[in-house]
C-alpha positions as CSV (number, residue, x, y, z in Angstrom):
1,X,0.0,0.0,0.0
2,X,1.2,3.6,-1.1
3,X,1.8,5.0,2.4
4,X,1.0,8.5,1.0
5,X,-2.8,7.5,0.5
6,X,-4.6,6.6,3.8
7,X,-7.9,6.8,2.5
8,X,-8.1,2.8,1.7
9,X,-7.4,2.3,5.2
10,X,-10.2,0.4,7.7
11,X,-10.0,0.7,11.3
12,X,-8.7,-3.2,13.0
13,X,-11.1,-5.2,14.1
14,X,-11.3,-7.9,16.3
15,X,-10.2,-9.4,19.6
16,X,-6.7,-7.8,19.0
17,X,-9.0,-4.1,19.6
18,X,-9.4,-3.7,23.4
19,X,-9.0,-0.4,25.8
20,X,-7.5,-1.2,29.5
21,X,-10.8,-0.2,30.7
22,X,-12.6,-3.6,29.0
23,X,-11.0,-5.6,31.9
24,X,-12.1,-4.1,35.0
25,X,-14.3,-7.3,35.5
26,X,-12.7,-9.7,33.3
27,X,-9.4,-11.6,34.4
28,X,-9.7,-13.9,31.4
29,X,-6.2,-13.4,30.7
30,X,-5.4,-14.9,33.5
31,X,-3.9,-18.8,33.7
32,X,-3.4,-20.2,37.3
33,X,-1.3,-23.2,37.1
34,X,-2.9,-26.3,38.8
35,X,-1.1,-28.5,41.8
36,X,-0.7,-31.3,39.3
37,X,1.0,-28.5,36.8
38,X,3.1,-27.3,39.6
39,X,4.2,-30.2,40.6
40,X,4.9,-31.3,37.0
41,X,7.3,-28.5,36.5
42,X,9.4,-29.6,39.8
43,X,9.4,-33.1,39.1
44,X,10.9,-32.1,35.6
45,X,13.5,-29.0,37.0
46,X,14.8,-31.5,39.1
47,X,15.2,-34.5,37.1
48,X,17.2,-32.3,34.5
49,X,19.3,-30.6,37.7
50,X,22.9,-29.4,36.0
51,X,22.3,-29.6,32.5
52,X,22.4,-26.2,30.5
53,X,18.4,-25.7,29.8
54,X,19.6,-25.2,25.9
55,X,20.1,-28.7,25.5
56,X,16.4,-29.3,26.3
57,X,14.5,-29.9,23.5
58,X,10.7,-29.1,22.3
59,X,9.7,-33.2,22.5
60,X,11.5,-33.6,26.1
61,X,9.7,-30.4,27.4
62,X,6.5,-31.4,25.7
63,X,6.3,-35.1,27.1
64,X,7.7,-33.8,30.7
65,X,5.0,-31.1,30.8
66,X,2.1,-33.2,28.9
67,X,-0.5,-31.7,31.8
68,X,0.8,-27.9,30.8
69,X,0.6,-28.6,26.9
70,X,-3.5,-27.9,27.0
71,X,-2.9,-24.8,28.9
72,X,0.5,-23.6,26.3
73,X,-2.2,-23.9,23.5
74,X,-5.3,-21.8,25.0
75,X,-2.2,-18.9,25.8
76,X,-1.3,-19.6,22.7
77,X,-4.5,-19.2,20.6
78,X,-5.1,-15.7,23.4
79,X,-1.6,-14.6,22.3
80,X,-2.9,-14.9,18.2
81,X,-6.5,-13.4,19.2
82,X,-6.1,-11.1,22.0
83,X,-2.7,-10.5,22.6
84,X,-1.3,-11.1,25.7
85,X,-2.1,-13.4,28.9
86,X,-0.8,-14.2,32.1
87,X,0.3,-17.6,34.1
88,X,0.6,-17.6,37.5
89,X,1.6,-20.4,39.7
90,X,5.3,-21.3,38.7
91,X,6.9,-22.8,42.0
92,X,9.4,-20.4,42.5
93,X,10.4,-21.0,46.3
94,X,10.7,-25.2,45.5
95,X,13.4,-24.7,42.9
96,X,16.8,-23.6,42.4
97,X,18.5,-21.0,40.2
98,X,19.1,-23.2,38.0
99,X,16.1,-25.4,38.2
100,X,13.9,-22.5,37.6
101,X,15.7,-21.3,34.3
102,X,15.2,-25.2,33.1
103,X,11.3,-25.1,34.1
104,X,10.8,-21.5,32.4
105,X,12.9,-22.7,29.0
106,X,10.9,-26.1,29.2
107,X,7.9,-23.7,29.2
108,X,8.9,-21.4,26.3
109,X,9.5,-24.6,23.8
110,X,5.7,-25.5,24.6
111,X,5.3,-22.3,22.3
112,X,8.4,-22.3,20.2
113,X,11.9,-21.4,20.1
114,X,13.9,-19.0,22.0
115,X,16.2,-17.0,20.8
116,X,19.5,-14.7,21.8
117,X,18.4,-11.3,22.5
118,X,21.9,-9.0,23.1
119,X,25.4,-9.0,22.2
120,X,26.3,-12.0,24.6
121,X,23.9,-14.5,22.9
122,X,21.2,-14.8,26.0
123,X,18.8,-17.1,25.7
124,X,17.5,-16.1,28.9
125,X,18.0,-12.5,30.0
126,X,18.1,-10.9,33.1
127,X,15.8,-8.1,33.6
128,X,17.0,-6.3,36.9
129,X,19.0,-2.8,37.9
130,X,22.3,-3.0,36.5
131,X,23.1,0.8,38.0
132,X,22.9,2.1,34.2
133,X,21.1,5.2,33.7
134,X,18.6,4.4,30.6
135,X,18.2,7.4,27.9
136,X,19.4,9.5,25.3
137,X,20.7,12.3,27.4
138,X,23.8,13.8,25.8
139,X,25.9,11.3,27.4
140,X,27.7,9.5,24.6
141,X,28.7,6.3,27.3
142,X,24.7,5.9,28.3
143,X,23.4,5.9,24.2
144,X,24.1,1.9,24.1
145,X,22.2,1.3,27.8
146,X,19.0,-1.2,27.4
147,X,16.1,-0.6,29.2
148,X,15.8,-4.0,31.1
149,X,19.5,-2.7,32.5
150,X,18.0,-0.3,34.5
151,X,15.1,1.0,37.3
152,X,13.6,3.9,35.4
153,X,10.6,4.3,33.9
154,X,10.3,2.5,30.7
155,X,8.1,3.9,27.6
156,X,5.8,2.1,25.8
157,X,7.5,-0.7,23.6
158,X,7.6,-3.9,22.0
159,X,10.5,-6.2,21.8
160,X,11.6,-7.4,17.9
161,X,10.3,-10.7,18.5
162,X,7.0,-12.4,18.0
163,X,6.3,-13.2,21.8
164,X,8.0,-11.9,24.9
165,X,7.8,-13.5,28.1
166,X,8.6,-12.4,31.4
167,X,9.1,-14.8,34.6
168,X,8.9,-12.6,37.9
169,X,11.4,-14.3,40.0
170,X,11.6,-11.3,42.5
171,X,9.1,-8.4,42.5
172,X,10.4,-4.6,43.6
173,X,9.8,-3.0,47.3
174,X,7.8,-0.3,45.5
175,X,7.1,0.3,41.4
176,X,7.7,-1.8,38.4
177,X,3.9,-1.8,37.5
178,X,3.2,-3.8,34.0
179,X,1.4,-1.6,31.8
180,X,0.3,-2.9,28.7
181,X,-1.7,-1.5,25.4
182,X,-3.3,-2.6,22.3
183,X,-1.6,-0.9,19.2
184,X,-4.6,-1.8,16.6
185,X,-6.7,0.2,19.3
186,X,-4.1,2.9,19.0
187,X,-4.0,2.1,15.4
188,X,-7.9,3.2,15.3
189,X,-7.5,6.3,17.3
190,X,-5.5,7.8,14.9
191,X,-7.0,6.3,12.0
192,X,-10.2,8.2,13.2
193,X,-8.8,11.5,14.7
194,X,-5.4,12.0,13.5
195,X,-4.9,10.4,10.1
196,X,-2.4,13.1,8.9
197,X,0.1,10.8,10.7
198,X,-0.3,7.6,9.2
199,X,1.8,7.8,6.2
200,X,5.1,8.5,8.6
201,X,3.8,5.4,10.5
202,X,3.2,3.4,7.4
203,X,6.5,4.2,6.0
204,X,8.3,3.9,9.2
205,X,11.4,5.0,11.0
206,X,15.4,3.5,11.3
207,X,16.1,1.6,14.6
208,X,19.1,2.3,16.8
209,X,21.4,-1.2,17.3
210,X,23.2,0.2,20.1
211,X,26.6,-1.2,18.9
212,X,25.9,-5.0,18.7
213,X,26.2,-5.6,15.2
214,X,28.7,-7.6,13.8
215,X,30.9,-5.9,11.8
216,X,30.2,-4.9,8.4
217,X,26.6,-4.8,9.4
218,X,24.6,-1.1,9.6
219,X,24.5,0.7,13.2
220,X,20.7,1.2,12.6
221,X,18.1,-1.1,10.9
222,X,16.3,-0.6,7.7
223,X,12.8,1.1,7.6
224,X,10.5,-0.7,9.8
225,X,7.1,0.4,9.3
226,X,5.2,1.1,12.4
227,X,1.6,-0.3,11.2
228,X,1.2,-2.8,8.7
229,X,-2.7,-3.9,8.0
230,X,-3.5,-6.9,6.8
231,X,-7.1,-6.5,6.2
232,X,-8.8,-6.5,9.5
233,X,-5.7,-7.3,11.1
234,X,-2.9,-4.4,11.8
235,X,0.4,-5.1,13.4
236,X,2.4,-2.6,14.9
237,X,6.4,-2.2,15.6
238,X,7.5,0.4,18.1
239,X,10.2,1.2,20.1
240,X,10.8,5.4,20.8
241,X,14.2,5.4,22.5
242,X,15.1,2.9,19.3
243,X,14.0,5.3,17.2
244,X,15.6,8.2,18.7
245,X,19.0,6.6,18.3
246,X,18.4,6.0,15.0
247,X,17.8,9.5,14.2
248,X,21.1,10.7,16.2
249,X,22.9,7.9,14.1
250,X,21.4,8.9,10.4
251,X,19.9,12.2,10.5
252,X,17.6,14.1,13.0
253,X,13.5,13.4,13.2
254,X,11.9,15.3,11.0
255,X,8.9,17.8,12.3
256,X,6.1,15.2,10.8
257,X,8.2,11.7,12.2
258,X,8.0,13.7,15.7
259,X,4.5,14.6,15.5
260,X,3.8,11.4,14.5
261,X,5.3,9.7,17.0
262,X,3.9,12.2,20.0
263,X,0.5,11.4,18.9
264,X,1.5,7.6,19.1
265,X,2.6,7.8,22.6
266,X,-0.3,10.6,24.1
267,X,-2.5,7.8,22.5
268,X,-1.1,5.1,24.5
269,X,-0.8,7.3,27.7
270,X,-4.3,8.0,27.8
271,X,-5.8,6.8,30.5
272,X,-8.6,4.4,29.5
273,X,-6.0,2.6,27.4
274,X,-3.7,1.1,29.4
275,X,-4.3,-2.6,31.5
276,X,-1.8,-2.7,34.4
277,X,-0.2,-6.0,36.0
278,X,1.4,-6.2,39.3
279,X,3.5,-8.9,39.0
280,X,3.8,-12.0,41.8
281,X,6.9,-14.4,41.8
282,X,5.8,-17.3,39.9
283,X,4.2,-14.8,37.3
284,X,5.0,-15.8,33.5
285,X,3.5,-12.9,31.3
286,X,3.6,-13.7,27.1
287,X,2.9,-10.5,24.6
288,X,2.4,-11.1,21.1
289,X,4.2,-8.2,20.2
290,X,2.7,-7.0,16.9
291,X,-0.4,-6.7,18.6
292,X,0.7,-4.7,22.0
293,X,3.2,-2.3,23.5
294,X,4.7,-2.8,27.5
295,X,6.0,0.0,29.4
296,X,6.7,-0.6,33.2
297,X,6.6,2.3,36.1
298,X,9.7,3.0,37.9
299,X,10.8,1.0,41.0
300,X,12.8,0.9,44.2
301,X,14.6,-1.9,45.0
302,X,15.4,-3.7,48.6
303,X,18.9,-2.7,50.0
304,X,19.7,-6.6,50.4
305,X,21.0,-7.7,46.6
306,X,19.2,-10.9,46.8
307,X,15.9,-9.3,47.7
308,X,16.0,-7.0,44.6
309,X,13.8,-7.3,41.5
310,X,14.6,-10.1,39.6
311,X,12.6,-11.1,36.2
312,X,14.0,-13.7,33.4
313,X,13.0,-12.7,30.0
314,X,12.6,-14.7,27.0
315,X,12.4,-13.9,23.2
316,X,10.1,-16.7,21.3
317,X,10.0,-17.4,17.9
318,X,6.9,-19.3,16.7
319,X,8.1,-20.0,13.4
320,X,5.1,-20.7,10.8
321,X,2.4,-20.2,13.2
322,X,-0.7,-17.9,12.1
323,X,-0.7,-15.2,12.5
324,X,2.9,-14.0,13.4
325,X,4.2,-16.1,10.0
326,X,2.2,-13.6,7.9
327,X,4.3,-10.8,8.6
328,X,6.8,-9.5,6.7
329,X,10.8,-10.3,6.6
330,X,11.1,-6.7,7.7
331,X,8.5,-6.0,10.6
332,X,9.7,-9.9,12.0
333,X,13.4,-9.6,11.2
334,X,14.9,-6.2,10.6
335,X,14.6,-5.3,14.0
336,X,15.1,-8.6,15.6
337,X,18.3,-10.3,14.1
338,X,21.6,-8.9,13.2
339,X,24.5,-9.6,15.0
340,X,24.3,-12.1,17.8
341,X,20.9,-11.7,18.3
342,X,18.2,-13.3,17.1
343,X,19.6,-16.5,16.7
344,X,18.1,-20.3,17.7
345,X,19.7,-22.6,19.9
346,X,20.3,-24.7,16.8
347,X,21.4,-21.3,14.8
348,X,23.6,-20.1,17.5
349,X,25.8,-23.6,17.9
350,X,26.0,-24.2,14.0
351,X,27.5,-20.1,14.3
352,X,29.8,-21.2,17.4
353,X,31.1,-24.2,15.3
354,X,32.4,-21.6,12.4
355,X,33.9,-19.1,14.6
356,X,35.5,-22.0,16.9
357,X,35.6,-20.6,21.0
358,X,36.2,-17.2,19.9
359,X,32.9,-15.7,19.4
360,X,34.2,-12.0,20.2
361,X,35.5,-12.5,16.7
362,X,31.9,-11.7,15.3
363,X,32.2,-8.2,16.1
């Protein structure tokens, strides 16, 4: 579609549509894990005590976790439908550190594959206050800093993959509220009131990659677009702080990219859009992100480091699953694999094989 003609364009429709405000009486998205579930994932965590969760694969976790596989589908079909939904019950305080990244992986492979999400090749990543300071200040040192690094307040977002989940290990003293919004309802808004802004979000904006690609690879992405319909269907990518460094990278936002994206986020900030989730340990929440944005409040921590907030986050890939296979290569990939990330277990070994030990040697 020309992005320069919005007059084609019909509002989304469906499930994917939804305001904050539709779930002051419905909990729906909520999954609570049974005792025979529970249990299930103990008795598995600790039968596969000391081996690295990587070498667990989708049929192992599948037959170890038969009674969860019921429950990994009705997410699933949500995630595809609604967008997002929450698990709660994962038996924190009867497993290990290691057991409970081998009971969370087990539980990503019930969906599809995880994948390395920074310079490091994570499969799982740690989401807790590194002492970074998070923005685009004029501070050259800070312009690489990650979000999940740090305690501030974190903008509306999605991540570059087709599901993110977070496992709430640890919660905060105070702060780090979930906060979660439909982009097809943001899509609508403007649509109706502000449609002067859809062809910069239709064309779409460069994305910052904060220094880990490999070399010979661009600092920034290609165009992602931000909306992309697909008849009544509209996925969205977004990511402001992303975006910013981008611009500083290439060449400054123009006055109709900045407009554009104001609207996008006074849309998202209003308040009968947003659903909030304060997060228990135990608490697995999965996005589908072409279909929602997370921001999170800021948060104080505990003075004892092993009472601070503590979340494991997982990129998943659900390779051709409807409807995240009916994207494009640029709105799944461009943002979401270059360098070391983005890369399968099975990707990421074949890589480590060609490079031999070295695997700086990428960069």
């Amino acid at each position: 579609m020309d992005a320069t003609h919005t007059s084609t364009l019909q509002p989304a429709r469906g499930a994917s549509v939804w305001k904050g405000t539709d779930f002051a009486r419905d909990d729906s998205w909520l999954h609570r894990l049974t005792p025979a579930q529970a249990n299930a994932l103990v008795d598995a965590a600790r039968r596969w005590d000391g081996r690295d969760f990587r070498s667990l694969g989708r049929d192992e976790a599948a037959s170890a976790l038969e009674t969860l596989v019921p429950t990994a589908h009705a997410v699933r079909t949500e995630l595809g439908d609604r967008g997002f939904a929450l698990v709660r019950g994962v038996p924190i305080d009867a497993l290990t550190d290691g057991q409970i990244q081998l009971a969370y992986w087990a539980v990503g492979l019930l969906f599809g594959q995880g994948l390395t999400q920074n310079a490091k090749a994570d499969f799982l990543c740690p989401v807790t206050d590194m002492g970074v300071d998070f923005g685009y200040s004029g501070d050259a040192s800070q312009r690489n800093v990650r979000g999940y690094q740090s305690k501030a307040d974190l903008n509306y977002h999605c991540d570059p993959t087709d599901v993110v989940a977070l496992l709430c290990v640890r919660k905060a003293l105070s702060g780090g509220l979930s906060t979660i919004v439909s982009t097809p309802a943001i899509f609508n808004e403007i649509l109706r009131d502000h449609p002067q802004h859809l062809p910069v979000l239709l064309n779409g904006l460069r994305y910052d990659r904060k220094a880990e690609q490999w070399s010979g690879e661009e600092p920034v992405s290609e165009r992602i677009p931000v909306f992309a319909q697909h008849g009544a269907r509209v996925s969205c990518r977004y990511a402001r702080s992303y975006i910013i460094g981008g611009a500083q990278k290439t060449q400054p936002l123009s006055d109709a990219q900045q407009a554009a994206l104001d609207c996008f986020d006074a849309i998202a900030c209003r308040a009968d859009m947003p659903l909030h989730m304060a997060f228990e340990p135990g608490d697995i929440q999965l996005l589908n992100n072409y279909t929602v944005v997370h921001g999170r409040t800021a948060y104080e921590d505990d003075a004892d480091p092993t009472r601070r907030r503590f979340l494991w986050r997982l990129w998943l890939h659900l390779d051709a699953q409807a409807p995240w296979c009916d994207e494009s290569e640029i709105m799944r990939w461009a943002f979401a694999r270059f360098g070391n990330l983005g890369r399968s277990v099975d990707e990421w070994n074949k890589l480590a094989e060609t490079i031999g030990e070295n695997r700086a040697a990428v960069f």
